[in-house]
C-alpha positions as CSV (number, residue, x, y, z in Angstrom):
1,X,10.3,-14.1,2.2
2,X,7.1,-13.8,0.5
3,X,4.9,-10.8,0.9
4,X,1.2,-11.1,1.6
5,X,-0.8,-8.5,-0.2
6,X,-4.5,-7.8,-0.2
7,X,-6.4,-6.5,-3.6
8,X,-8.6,-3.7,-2.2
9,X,-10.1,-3.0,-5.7
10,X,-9.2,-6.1,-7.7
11,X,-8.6,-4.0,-10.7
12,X,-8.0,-5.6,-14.1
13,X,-4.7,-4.0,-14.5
14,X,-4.8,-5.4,-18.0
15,X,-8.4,-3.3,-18.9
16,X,-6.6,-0.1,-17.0
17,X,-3.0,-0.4,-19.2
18,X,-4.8,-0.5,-22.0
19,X,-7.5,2.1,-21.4
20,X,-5.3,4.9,-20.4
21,X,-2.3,6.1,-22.0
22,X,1.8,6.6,-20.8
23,X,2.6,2.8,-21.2
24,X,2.0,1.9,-17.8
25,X,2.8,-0.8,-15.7
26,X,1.3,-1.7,-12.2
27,X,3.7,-1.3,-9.4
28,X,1.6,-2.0,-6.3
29,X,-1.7,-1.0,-4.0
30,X,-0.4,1.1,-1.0
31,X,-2.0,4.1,1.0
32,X,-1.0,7.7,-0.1
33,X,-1.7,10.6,1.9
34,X,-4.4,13.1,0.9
35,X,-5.3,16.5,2.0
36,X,-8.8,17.2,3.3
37,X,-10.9,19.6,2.0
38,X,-11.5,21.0,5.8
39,X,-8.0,21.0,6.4
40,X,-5.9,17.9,7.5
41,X,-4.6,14.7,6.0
42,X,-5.8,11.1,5.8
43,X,-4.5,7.9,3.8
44,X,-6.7,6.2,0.8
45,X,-5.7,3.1,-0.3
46,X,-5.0,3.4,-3.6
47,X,-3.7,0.9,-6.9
48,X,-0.3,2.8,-8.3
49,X,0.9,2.5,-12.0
50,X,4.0,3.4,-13.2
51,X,4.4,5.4,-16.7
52,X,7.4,4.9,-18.8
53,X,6.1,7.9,-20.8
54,X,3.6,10.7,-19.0
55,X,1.9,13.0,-21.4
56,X,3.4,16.2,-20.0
57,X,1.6,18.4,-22.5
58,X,-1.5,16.9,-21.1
59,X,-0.1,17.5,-16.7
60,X,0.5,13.5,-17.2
61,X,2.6,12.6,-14.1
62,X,5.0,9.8,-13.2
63,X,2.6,7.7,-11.5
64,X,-1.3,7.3,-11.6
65,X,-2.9,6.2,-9.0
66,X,-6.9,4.8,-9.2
67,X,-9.2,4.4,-6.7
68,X,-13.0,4.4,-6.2
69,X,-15.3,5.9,-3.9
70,X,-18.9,4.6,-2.8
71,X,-21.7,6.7,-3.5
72,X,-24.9,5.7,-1.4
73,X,-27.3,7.9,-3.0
74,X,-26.2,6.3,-6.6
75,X,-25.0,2.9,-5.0
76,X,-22.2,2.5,-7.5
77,X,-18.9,3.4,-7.1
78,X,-17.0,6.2,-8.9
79,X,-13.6,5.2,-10.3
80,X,-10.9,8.4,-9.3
81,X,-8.1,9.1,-11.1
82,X,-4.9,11.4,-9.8
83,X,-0.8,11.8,-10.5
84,X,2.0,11.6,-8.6
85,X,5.8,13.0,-9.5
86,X,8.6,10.4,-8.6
87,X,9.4,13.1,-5.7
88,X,5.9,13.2,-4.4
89,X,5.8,8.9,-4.3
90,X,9.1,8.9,-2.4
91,X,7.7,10.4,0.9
92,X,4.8,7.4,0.4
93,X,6.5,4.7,-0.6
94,X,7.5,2.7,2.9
95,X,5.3,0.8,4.6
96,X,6.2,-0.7,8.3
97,X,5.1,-4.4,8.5
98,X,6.2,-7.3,10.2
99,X,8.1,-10.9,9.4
100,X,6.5,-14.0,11.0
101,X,10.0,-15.9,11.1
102,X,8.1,-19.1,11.5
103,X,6.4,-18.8,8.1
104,X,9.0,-16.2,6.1
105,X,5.5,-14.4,5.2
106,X,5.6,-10.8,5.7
107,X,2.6,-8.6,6.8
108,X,1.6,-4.9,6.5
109,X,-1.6,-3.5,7.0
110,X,-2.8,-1.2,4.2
111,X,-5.5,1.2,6.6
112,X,-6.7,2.1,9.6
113,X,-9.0,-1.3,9.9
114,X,-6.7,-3.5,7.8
115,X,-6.0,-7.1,9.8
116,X,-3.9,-9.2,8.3
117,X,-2.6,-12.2,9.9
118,X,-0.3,-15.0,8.3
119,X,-1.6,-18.7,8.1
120,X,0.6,-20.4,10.4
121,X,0.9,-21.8,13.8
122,X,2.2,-18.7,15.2
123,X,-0.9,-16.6,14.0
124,X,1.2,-13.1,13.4
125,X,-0.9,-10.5,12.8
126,X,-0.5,-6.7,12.2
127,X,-3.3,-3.7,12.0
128,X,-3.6,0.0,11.8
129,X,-2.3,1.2,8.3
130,X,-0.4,4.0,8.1
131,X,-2.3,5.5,11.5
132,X,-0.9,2.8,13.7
133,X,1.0,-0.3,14.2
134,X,-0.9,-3.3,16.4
135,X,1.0,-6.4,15.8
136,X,1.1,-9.6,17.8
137,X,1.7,-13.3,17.4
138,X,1.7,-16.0,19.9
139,X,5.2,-15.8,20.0
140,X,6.3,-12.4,19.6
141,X,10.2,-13.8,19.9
142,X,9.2,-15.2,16.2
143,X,8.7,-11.9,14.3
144,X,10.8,-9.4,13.6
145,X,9.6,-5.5,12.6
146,X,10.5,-4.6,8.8
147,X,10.4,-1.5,6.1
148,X,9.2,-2.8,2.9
149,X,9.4,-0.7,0.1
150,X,6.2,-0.8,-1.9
151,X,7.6,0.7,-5.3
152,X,9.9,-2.7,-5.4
153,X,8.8,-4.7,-3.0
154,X,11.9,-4.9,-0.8
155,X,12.1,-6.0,2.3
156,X,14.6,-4.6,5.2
157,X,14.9,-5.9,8.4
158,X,14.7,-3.7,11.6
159,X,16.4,-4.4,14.8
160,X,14.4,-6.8,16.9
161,X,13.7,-4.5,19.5
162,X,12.8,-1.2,17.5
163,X,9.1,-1.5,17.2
164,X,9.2,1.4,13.7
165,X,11.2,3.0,14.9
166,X,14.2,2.8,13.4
């Protein structure tokens, strides 16, 4: 199975490992639940790094997680930078996506308005993030729902028939 991943921010994970400190490593792009400032939760797609060694004296955390935000007036974006602990990433770290059996490619959509369809003859597709699940194919009797888990990329299988909700 191969795993079909879109690069929201196409960061130079390279230029990022060596700008900040904690020897990181990039684990994956995923979207992590925020809270907003009028109350309420939404998900931002953010890149997640891994550090083998947080600063604790400086609040370093177990993960870092960058993103950017356009600003209209400015129009630039403005790089963000937050933490996660290992115990806050493990309530964020499965994703629900989809296997197109024909092509052993498997699909999860990333936000709200994030199509992604495989390449093949069967044309499986998936949408909706974290917010909801839209997935069809041309033969839905050739997919089968999954739980990948974005902090290692594993892939589990759910029942045919359990459409997430197993």
């Amino acid at each position: 199975m191969k795993i079909k991943k879109t690069s929201y921010y196409g960061f130079d994970h390279g230029q990022v490992i060596k700008k900040f400190e904690g020897d990181l490593s990039f684990v994956n792009e995923f979207a992590v639940e925020v809270k907003l400032q009028g109350g309420g939760t939404d998900y931002k797609t953010m890149a997640v790094y891994k550090a083998k060694k947080p600063n604790r004296e400086k609040g370093h955390k177990d993960y870092m997680l960058l993103f950017t935000v356009y600003d209209p007036v400015e129009d630039k974006s403005q790089l963000f930078v937050t933490g996660r602990t290992k115990a806050e990433m493990q309530k964020q770290r499965y994703q629900e996506g989809i296997l197109c059996d024909e092509c052993d490619t498997v699909l999860y959509s990333m936000a709200r308005h994030d199509f992604t369809k495989c390449g093949c003859s069967n044309e499986t597709f998936i949408d909706g993030g974290r917010d909801y699940a839209r997935v069809g194919a041309m033969n839905l009797s050739k997919t089968t729902p999954v739980r990948i888990d974005l902090l290692t990329d594993k892939v589990r299988k759910l029942k045919k028939n359990s459409r997430f909700s197993e």
